[in-house]
C-alpha angles and dihedrals in degrees: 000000000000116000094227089064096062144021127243095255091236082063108036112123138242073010084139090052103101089191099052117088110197115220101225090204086057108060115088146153128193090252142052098216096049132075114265118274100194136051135167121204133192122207116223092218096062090037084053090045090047093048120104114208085220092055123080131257096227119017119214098239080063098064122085121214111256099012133104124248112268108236100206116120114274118248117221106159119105086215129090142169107224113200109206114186079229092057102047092051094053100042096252132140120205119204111190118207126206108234094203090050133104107228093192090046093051080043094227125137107210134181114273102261106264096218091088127109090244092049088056099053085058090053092049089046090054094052086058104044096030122079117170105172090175089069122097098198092057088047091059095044092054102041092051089049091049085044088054097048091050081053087046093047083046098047084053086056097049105034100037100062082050104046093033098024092182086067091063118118124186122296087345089151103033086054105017090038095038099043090046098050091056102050076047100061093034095061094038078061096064101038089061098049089058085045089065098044083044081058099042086050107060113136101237090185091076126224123230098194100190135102128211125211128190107229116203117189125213115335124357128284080037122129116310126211136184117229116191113195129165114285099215085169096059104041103129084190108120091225086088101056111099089205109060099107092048089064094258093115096159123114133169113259123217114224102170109185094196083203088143132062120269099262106230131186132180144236129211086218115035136339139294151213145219127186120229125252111273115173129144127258099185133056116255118291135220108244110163118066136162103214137011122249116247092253094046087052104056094027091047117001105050088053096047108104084211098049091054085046087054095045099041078055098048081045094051098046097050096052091046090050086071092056088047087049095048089047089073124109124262078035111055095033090058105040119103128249090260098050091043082056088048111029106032105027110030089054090052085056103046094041082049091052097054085048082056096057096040089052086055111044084046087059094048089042084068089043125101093208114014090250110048111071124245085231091172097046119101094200083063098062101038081065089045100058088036082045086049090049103043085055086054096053091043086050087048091051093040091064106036092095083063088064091123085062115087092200089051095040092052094050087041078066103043089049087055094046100048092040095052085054092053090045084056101048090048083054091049104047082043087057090054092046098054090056100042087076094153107057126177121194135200116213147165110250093245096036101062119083 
């Protein structure tokens, strides 16, 4: 069996979630040697919700000729958790919507989709007024924006006296290009430092991060309703623990079995709620760590789609620092032609090349099959636009031996100064995500995946 179409039991996610039934024909990865990047669970208590006594239990279009009836419980409600690789690193809990479905038939109360123009201003007004600087998620996302900014500032020095050559001031590329560069690379270094422990430091336990509550309206034995809404309280993610840079990396994981009904009460006036039962049924995890173990590292890392993204970054980066060192005045004013070719360019194209290769594998990371694009991921584009920039920077490598050249040394320029922009967008578009940690989708049934 291909590794992409199951999890290693001791890594399967939610596997501590009584209540979540995985669908087998719905985990995948984009390849067959790697572990799967994409799940889809279904939770008994809003299948049981969802389920009509009239309807039956196994419809005949179900069946296949010739096959036994599965005898896995038959899910009903419209309503799924989806569980990405992308997502759980980042802290994030995808709720997927039928678009076919009716949610007050099914009686279930779900959050408004957050794909809406509205949704996103919301998104846009968190970025401004949250700040949580204990996130990791949120660190990367801002370091590699102010990184982006520094490249943008630098692709102004290099590409304006060029392109408006009356703007020019002295040594305004030699000082403003080759400072820059540096604080640039530099950033980008740290940035993706924090990129790799974000990857060592998924939570493979899974976290559901909703809670259900059982709604009764009017007096009891009314009509009864199910409302999900986020479960800040219960998030066993890392990314809300306050302590994780001082060394204190232990949280208390929420393993709720659901073994037991939703409690539910009434109300002569309006409706009420309860919350499900969400006590822990393990003792508390680690789940902050520094560094991999060995084993953890060839049996699980090496075969995660998002840990190779983060290291061909943290490659990439390292390798390009030397070029952005190497940028700075009384260095790269006195080097020869040969060591300019050697020092300062071929590592611009090498370190580009490793961003290449990270923008990808982060867009196939989002994608159910690894050629058909993950167009309403946002995971996708963010490794799009990084995927755009990293081939600017390794164009404007590539033709930094030209220099001599006015034509080459005018598009070398150009590539620095559209690739930093796209750099900018992608960290951007990261800074919303990590933010957005409660999605809803809206799909078609046979779209989603």
């Amino acid at each position: 069996m291909p590794r992409n179409d199951s999890f290693v039991p001791s890594h399967e996610p939610l596997r501590t979630y009584e209540s979540l039934h995985l669908q087998p024909d719905r985990t995948s990865g984009s390849f067959s040697f790697l572990n799967p990047t994409r799940a889809r669970y279904h939770h008994k208590e809003l299948d049981s919700q969802s389920s009509s006594p009239t309807k039956s239990p196994l419809l005949s279009e179900d069946i296949e000729v010739g096959k036994a009836i599965p005898k896995s419980p038959q899910h009903t409600s419209p309503v799924h958790y989806k569980w990405r690789a992308r997502d759980n690193r980042k802290g994030r809990h995808a709720l997927v919507i039928e678009s076919t479905s009716n949610l007050d038939t099914a009686s279930i109360e779900a959050p408004a989709p957050t794909h809406s123009f509205r949704a996103a201003g919301q998104g846009i007004w968190r970025m401004c007024t949250q700040f949580p600087y204990w996130n990791i998620s949120y660190l990367v996302a801002t370091i590699f924006t102010l990184g982006s900014v520094i490249w943008v500032m630098n692709a102004f020095f290099v590409y304006l006296p060029l392109a408006q050559p009356q703007t020019e001031f002295n040594t305004e590329i030699l000082y403003g290009g080759g400072i820059t560069a540096f604080i640039g690379a530099t950033v980008f270094e740290i940035g993706s430092v924090l990129l790799m422990i974000e990857a060592v430091n998924e939570n493979r336990a899974g976290c559901f991060g909703w809670a259900l509550e059982r709604l009764v309206e009017g007096e009891k034995g009314g009509k009864e309703k199910i409302k999900l809404r986020p479960d800040l309280g219960a998030c066993a993610h890392h990314h809300t623990n306050k302590r994780n840079f001082v060394g204190k990396g232990d949280v208390k994981p929420s393993f709720p079995t659901s073994s037991t009904p939703l409690p539910s009460s009434s109300s002569t006036s309006s409706s009420s709620s309860r919350k499900q039962n969400s006590s822990p049924t393990s003792p508390s995890l680690r789940s902050w760590q520094w560094f991999p173990s060995p084993h953890a590292l060839r049996t699980h890392y090496l075969r995660e789609i998002g840990f190779l993204a983060s290291f061909s970054q943290f490659l990439g980066a390292t390798i390009f620092w030397i070029s952005g060192f190497t940028a700075l005045p009384g260095i790269n004013n006195r080097l020869s032609q040969n060591l300019l070719d050697g020092v300062y360019w071929v590592p611009q194209i090498a370190g580009g090349t490793g961003f290449i290769v990270s923008g990808l594998l982060f867009m196939l990371e989002t994608q159910r099959v690894w050629w058909l694009p993950a167009w309403r991921s946002l995971g996708w584009h963010i490794g799009l636009w990084n995927l755009i920039g990293a081939l600017g920077f390794t164009l404007s490598g590539a033709l930094g031996p030209a220099f001599g050249n006015s034509g080459a040394e005018y598009e070398a320029a150009l590539a620095t100064f559209w690739g930093s922009w796209s750099f900018l967008i992608g960290s951007v578009v990261q800074w919303y995500e990590c933010l957005d940690q409660y999605p809803v989708e809206v799909v078609g049934k046979e779209a989603e995946g």
